[in-house]
C-alpha positions as CSV (number, residue, x, y, z in Angstrom):
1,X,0.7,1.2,-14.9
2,X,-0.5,-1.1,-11.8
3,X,0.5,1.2,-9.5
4,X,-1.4,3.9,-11.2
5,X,-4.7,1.9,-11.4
6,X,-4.0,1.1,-7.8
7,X,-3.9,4.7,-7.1
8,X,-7.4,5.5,-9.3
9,X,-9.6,4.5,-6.9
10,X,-8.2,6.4,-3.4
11,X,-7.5,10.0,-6.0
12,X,-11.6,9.1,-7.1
13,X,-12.6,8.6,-3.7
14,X,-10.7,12.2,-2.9
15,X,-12.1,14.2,-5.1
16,X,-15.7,13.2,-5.1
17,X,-15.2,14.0,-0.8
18,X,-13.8,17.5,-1.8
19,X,-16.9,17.7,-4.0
20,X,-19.4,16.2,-2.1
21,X,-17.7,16.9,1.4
22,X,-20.0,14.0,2.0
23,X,-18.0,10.5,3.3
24,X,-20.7,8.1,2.3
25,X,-21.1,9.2,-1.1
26,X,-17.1,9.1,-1.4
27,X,-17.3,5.8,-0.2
28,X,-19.9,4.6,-1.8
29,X,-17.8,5.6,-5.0
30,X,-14.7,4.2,-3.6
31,X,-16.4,0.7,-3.3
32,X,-17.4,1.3,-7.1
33,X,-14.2,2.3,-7.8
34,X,-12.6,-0.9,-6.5
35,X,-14.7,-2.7,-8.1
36,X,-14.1,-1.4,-11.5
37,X,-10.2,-2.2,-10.5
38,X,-11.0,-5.5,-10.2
39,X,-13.0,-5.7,-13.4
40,X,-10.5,-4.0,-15.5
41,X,-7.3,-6.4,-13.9
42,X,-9.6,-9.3,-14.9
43,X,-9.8,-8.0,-18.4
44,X,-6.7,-7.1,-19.1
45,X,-4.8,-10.4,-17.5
46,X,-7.4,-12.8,-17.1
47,X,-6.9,-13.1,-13.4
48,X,-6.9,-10.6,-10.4
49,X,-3.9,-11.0,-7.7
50,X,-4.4,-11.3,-4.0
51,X,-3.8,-8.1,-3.2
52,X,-6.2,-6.5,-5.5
53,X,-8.6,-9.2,-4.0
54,X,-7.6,-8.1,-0.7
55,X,-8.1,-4.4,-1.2
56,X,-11.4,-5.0,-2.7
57,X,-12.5,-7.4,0.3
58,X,-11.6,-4.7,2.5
59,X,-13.0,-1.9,1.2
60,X,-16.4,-3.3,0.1
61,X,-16.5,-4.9,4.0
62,X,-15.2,-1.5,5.8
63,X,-16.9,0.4,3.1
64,X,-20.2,-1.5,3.6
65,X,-20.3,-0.7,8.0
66,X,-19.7,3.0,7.0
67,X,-22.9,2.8,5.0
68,X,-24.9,0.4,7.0
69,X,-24.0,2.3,10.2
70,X,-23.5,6.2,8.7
71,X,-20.1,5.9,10.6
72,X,-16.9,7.2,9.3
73,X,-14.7,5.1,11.4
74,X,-15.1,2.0,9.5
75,X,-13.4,3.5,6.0
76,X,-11.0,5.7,8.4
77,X,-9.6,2.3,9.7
78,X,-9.3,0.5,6.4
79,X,-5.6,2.0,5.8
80,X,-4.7,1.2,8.9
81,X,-5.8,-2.6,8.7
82,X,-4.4,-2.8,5.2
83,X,-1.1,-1.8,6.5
84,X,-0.9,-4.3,9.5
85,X,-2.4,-7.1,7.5
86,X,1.0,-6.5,5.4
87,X,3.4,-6.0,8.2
88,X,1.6,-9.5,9.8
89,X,1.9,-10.9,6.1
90,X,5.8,-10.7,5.9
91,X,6.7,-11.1,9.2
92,X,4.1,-14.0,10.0
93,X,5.5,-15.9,6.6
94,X,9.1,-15.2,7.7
95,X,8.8,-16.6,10.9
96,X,6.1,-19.1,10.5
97,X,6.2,-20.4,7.1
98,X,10.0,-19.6,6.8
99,X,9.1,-17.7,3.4
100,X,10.4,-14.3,2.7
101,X,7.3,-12.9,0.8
102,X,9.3,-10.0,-0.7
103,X,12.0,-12.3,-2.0
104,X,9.3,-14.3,-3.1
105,X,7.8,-11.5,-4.7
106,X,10.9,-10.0,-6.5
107,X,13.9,-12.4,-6.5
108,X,13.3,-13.0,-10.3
109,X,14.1,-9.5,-10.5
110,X,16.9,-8.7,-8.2
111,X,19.4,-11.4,-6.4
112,X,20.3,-10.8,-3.1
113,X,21.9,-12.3,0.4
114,X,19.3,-14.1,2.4
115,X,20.4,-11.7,4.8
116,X,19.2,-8.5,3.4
117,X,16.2,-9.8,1.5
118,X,15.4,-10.4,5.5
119,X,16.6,-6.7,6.1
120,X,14.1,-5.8,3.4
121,X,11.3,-7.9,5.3
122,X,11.6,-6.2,8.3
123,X,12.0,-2.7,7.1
124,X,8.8,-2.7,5.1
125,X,7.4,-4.5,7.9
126,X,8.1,-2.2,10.4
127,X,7.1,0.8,7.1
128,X,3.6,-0.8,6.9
129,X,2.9,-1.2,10.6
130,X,4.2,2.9,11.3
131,X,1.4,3.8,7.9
132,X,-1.2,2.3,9.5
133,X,-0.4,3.4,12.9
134,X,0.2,6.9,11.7
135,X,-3.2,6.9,9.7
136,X,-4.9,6.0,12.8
137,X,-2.9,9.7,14.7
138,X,-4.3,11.2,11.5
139,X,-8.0,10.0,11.3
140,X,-8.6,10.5,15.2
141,X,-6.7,13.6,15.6
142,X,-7.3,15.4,12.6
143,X,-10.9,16.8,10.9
144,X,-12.1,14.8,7.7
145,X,-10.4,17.1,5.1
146,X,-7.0,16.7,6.7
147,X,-7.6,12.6,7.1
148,X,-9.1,12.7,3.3
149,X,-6.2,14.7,1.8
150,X,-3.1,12.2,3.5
151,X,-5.0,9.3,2.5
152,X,-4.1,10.5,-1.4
153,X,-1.1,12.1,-0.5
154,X,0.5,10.6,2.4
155,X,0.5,7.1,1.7
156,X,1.7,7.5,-1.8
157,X,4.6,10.0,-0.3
158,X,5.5,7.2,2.6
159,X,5.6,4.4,-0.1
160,X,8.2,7.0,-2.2
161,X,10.3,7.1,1.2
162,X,10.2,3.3,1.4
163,X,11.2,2.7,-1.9
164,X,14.2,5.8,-1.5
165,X,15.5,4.1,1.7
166,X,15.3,0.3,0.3
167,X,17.4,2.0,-2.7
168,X,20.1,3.8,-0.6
169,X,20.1,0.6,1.3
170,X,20.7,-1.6,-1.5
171,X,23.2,1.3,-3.0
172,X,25.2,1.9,0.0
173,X,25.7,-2.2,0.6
174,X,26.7,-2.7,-2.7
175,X,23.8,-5.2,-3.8
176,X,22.8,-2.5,-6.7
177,X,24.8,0.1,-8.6
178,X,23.4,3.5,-9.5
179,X,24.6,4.7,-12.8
180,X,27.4,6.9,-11.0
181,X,29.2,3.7,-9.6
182,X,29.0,2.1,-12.8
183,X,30.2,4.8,-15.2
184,X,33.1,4.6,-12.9
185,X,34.1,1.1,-12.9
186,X,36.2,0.2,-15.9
187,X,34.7,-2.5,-18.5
């Protein structure tokens, strides 16, 4: 359900561009947007995590020099610093804080080696710094109705890739079973 209010606000921002084909308005809405994100997280679990925090920071901030400045490039660099913020997140906590963020994040969930929780690290590093450098090849090589259209479908279909290669990661080195492996192994 997270996910899918996370999503809201970038498929809102889409669709008032396609109606509008005006990027101000669409951001203008997207800042809205957010902010009704944050206000609904609030309600519904009396707090609102960093990253909602972050996401909001950055798109009222980015979204406010668009406005101020009637210049795309602020909102058409926001994935792109959302993405390295992330990728300097994990590997700056790995390496400086000597705390794996992801494991941090999910090792409740899922126990694994210290070895390939720092796999995982590294991959979605490296996944988070290609988004945001492949947003920028989009947004500066691209008219605004290609860049508007990947930013609702091409960052949702890289984070599906992600997830599908940490899976067949995990799968192939044996940390997880997919329901074929198990049905095969004898109680």
């Amino acid at each position: 359900m997270k996910q899918f209010a996370e999503f809201l606000p970038i498929a809102i921002f889409a669709g008032v561009y396609f109606y509008t084909k005006d990027i101000f308005i669409s951001t203008a809405v997207l800042m809205g947007a957010m902010l009704i994100q944050v206000a609904v997280e609030y309600a519904t679990t009396r707090k609102v995590g960093r990253q909602t925090w972050f996401l909001f920071g950055s798109v009222v901030v980015l979204g406010a020099l668009t406005l101020a400045f009637r210049d795309q490039t602020f909102i058409q660099w926001k994935p792109t610093l959302v993405n390295w913020a992330f990728c300097v997140a994990l590997l700056g906590s790995y390496f400086v804080m000597k705390v794996n963020l992801l494991k941090k994040m999910l090792g409740e969930q899922i126990k694994l080696p210290e070895r390939v929780w720092r796999n995982l690290a590294f991959g979605w590093s490296g996944g988070f710094f290609i988004a945001g450098a492949l947003n920028l090849v989009v947004a500066f090589n691209f008219d605004m109705d290609f860049w508007v259209s990947y930013k609702l479908v091409g960052g949702f279909a890289l984070t599906l890739i992600y997830i599908v290669i940490t899976m067949v990661y995990l799968v192939k080195g044996g940390h997880i079973q997919d329901d074929d492996t198990k049905a095969e192994q004898p109680n």
